[in-house]
N, C-alpha and C positions, 0 to 999 in steps of 0.2 A: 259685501256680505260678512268679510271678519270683523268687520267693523259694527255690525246690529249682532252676531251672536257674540261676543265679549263685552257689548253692552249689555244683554240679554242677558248676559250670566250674571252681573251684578246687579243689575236688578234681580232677578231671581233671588241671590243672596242676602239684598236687603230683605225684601218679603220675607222670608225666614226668618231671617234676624225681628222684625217686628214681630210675627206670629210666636215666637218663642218665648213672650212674655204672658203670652195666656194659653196657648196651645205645649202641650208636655214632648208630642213628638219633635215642633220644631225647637224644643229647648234643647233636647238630647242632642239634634241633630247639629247646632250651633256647640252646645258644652263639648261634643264629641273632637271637636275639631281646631280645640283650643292650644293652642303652643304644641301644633301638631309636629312642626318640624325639630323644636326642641325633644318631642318626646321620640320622633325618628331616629335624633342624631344620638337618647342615650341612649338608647334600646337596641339599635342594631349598631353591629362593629364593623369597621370601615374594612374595605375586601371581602368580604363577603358573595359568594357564589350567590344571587339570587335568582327565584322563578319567580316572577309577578303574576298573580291572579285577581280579575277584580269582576266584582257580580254587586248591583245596584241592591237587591238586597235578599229574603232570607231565598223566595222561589228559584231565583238566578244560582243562589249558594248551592240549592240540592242540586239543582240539573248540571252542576261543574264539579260535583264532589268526587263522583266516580275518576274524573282526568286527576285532580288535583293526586287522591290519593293514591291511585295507581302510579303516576310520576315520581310520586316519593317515594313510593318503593320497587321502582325501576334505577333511581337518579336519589340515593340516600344522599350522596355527597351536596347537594343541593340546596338552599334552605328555601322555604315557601312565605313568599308573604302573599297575606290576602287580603285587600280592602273592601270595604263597603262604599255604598252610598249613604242608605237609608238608616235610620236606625233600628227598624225592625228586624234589618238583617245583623248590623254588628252587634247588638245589646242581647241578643239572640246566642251568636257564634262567637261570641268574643272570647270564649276559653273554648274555644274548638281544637282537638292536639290535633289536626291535622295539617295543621301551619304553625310556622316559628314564628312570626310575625303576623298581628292582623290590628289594622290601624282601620279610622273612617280614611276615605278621599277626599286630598285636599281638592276646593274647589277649583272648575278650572278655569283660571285663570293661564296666561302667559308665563308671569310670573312665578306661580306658585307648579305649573307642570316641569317647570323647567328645573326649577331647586329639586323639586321631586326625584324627578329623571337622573338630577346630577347626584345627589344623596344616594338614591337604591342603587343605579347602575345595574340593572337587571340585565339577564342573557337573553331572557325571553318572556314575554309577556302574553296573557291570552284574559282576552277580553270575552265576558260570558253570556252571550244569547243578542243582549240589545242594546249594551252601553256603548255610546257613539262619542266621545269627550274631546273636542277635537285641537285644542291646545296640548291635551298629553299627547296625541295621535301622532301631532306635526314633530312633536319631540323625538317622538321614538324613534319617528323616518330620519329625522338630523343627523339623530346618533348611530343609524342603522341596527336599530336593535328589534330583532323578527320580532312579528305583533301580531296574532292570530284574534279573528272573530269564531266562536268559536258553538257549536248549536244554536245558531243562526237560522232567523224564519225570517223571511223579506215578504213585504208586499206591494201589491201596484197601486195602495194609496199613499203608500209612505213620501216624502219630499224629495226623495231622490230620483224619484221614476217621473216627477213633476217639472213641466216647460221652466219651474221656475228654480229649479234645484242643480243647478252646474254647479256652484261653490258646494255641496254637500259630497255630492259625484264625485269632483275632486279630491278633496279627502279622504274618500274610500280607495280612490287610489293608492293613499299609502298605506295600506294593508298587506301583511306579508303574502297570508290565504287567509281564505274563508271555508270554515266548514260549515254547512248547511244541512237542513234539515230534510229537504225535500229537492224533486226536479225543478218545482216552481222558482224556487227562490233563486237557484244556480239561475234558469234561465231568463229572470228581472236582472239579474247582476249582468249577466250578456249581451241584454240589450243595451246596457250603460258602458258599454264596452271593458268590464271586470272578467278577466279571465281565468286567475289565479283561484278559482273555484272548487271542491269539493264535496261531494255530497256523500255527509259522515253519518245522517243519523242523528236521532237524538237522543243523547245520552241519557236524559230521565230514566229510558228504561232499561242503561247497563246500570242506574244507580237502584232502581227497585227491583231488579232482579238480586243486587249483591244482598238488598234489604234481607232476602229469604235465606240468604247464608250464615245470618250472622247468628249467634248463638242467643238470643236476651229473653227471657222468660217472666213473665208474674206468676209468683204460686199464686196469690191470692185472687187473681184474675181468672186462674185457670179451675179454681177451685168454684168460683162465682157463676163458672160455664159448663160447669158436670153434667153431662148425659142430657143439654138441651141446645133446642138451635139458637144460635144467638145472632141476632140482627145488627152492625156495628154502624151506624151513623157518624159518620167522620166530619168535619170540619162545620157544624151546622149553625144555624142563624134563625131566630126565634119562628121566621115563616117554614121553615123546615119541620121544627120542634114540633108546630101545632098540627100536621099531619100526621107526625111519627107515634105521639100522644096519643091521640083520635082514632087511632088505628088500633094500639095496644091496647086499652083499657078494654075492648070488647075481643080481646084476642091473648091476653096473659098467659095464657093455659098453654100456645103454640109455639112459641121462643120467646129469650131473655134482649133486653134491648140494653148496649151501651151505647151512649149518647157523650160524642166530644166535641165540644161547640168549640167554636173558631177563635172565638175570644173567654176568657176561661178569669178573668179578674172577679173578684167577691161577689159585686154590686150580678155583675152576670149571672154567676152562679145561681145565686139565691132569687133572680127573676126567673129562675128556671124552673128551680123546685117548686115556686110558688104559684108557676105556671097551669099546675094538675093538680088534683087530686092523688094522684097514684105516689106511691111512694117510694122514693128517690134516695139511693146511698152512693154520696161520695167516693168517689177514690182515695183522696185521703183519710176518708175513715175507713175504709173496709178494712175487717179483722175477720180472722176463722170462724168467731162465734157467729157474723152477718152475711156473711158471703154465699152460704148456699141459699139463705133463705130472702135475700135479696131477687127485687124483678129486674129494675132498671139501677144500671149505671154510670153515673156521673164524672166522666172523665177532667177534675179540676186542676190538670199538672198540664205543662206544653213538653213537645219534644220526643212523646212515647208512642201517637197515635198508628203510625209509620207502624209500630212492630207488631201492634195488639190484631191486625187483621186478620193473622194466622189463627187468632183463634175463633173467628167468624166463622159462618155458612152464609149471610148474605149481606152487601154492604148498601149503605144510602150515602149517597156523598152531598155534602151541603152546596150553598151559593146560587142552587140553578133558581132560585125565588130572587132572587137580586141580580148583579154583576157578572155573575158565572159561576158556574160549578168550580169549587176546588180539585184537589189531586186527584184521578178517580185512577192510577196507574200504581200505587200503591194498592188498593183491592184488587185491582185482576193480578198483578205479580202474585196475591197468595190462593189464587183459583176463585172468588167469590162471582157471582152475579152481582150485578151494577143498578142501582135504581138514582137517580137524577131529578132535580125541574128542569124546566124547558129553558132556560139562557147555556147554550152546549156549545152553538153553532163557532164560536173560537174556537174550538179542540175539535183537531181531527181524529185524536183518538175517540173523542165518545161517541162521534160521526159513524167510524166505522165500527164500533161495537155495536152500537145499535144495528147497525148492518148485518154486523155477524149475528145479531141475536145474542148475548153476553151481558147486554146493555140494556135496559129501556129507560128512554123519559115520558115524566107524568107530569101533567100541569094542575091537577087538583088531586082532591081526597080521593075520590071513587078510579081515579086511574092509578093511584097510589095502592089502592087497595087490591085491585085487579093484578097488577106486577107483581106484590108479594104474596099474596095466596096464590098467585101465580109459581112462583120461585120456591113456598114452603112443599112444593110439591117434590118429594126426594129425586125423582128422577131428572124434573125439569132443573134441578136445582145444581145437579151434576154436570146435568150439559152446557147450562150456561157458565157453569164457573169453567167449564175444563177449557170453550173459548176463551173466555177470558186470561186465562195461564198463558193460554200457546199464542195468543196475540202478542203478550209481553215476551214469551220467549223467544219467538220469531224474529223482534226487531232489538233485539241486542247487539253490540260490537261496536256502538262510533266511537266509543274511547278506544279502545284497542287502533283503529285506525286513523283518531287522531295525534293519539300518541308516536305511532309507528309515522308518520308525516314528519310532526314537526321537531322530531330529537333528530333529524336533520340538520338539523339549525343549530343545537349543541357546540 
């Protein structure tokens, strides 16, 4: 079996390698990775205290952010390096000051784990949610250098829990712990005889709870939100839009709609505006003179969505018309009501907010419309959001006691 997955991996890396002549992500992903060792060995200085964190790409970065940055400022003497996979996560975080060091990962090969391993010499390593790479793994175990999985979700289709998965099983053996997310997942490791188990929590929600501490403000945003309710649509996707639209034009009079689509490049943008009738201001244009008298807004920047929801009363979180709903943990961290489409059923949090009431999904226009005339109603609008708070305040702490674990191993 090591023998088809180290095959496995170069063909994989071929494919890429072709793909990256007409495809932009796998060109990034190939450029990224270029004279990677040389740019290791200028960039970091040899002795170097390190903590290795690695997250495939940007959703894996948020959900490890809270451990990474709470570690640095437990363990200042320390330096952080953090790798990528993908490139939506490094191109993204690549000037992130919450690491000294943040390179792509080199592929894993044998070879190149093992120069890896012997370059950083990390104290300790912590792998985030789902990267399984099992060339660095074996290295880590060689050298004995503690290796956490770390907000971890296991499930019983995965290849490890399969008649055919013994070589996969085995390499989770050399895991130092695992923190885990739920009872499930500890008791799928159980049965594969992993005992070194934890059940930490998921840290997404010590990282959107700290989101509510942080200080960052838009006058011009807050200015655009004076004395009306504002509807925030986070992460959305043109099937999303056509609801959101359909709804407001016979409804302007009742709240202000910001609207930040998932992907936010020109060519998007302007199939947005062009999408309605209604008339649509920019974020990067908003000025004093358009902001109050602006209806909808157009969220054209990445990286801000996370803060803007404080200034909501009720949120739509995109994807559930395709793949799956994006973050909907960022809205309840700042009290709103949740409206969704119907692809949920991977997240147990919208699972149970729907439960709590906090939450509804709607699969077309006229359920769409029933939830928010639903929600505009001030007092329904309270209860559900104040659900929604106290679900995220509730399940806070796996960083604190992942942390408290594994500086153990210090």
């Amino acid at each position: 079996m090591a023998l088809l997955y180290n095959f496995g991996i170069r063909i994989y890396f071929a494919l890429i390698f072709l793909a990256s002549f007409f495809n932009p992500k796998a060109k990034l992903w190939i450029k990224g990775r270029k004279n990677i060792f040389k740019n290791i060995l200028e960039i970091i200085p040899k002795n170097e205290e390190i903590v290795w964190f690695h997250s495939a790409s940007l959703g894996e970065f948020e959900q490890g952010r809270s451990i990474i940055e709470n570690f640095k400022k437990e363990n200042p003497n320390y330096k952080i390096l953090l790798t990528f996979f993908s490139p939506s996560g490094y191109e993204i975080r690549k000037n992130y000051p919450g690491a000294d060091y943040i390179f792509y990962l080199p592929i894993d090969t044998k070879r190149n784990a093992k120069k890896f391993i012997d370059i950083i010499n990390p104290k300790l390593v912590y792998f985030i949610k789902y990267e399984f790479w099992f060339n660095y793994i074996n290295q880590l175990y060689r050298k004995q250098i503690p290796t956490f999985i770390v907000s971890a979700n296991f499930r019983n289709d995965q290849h490890f829990f399969k008649w055919y998965g013994g070589w996969f099983r085995n390499q989770l053996q050399k895991i130092t712990y695992f923190f885990v997310q739920n009872e499930k997942s500890k008791s799928l490791l159980n049965t594969i005889g992993i005992q070194n188990v934890i059940v930490s929590g998921d840290t997404r929600f010590d990282r959107v709870y700290e989101i509510t501490k942080e200080e960052k403000s838009f006058p011009l945003i807050e200015k655009f939100c004076e004395n009306k309710n504002i509807l925030i649509a986070g992460s959305t996707w043109p099937e999303d839009e056509e609801i959101l639209l359909k709804h407001f034009v016979s409804h302007s009079n009742d709240y202000k709609l910001i609207i930040a689509p998932h992907e936010v490049h020109s060519e998007r943008i302007e199939a947005l505006i062009k999408s309605s009738s209604e008339s649509m201001q920019r974020f990067s244009g908003l000025n004093e003179s358009n902001a109050l008298e602006s209806h909808i807004l157009i969220i054209d920047s990445i990286g801000i969505l996370s803060h803007l929801y404080k200034y909501g009363n009720i949120s739509f979180i995109g994807g559930g018309f395709g793949k799956g709903i994006h973050n909907i943990l960022e809205a309840a961290t700042f009290g709103l009501p949740i409206i969704f489409g119907p692809s949920y059923e991977k997240f147990q949090e919208a699972k149970d907010l729907i439960e709590l009431k906090g939450a509804v999904s709607i699969s077309n226009f006229e359920e769409y419309s029933c939830a928010l005339n639903n929600f505009l109603i001030p007092e329904k609008m309270e209860i559900a959001g104040n659900i929604s708070k106290k679900y995220v305040a509730d399940k806070v702490g796996a960083t604190k006691m992942i942390l408290e674990e594994t500086k153990k191993f210090l």
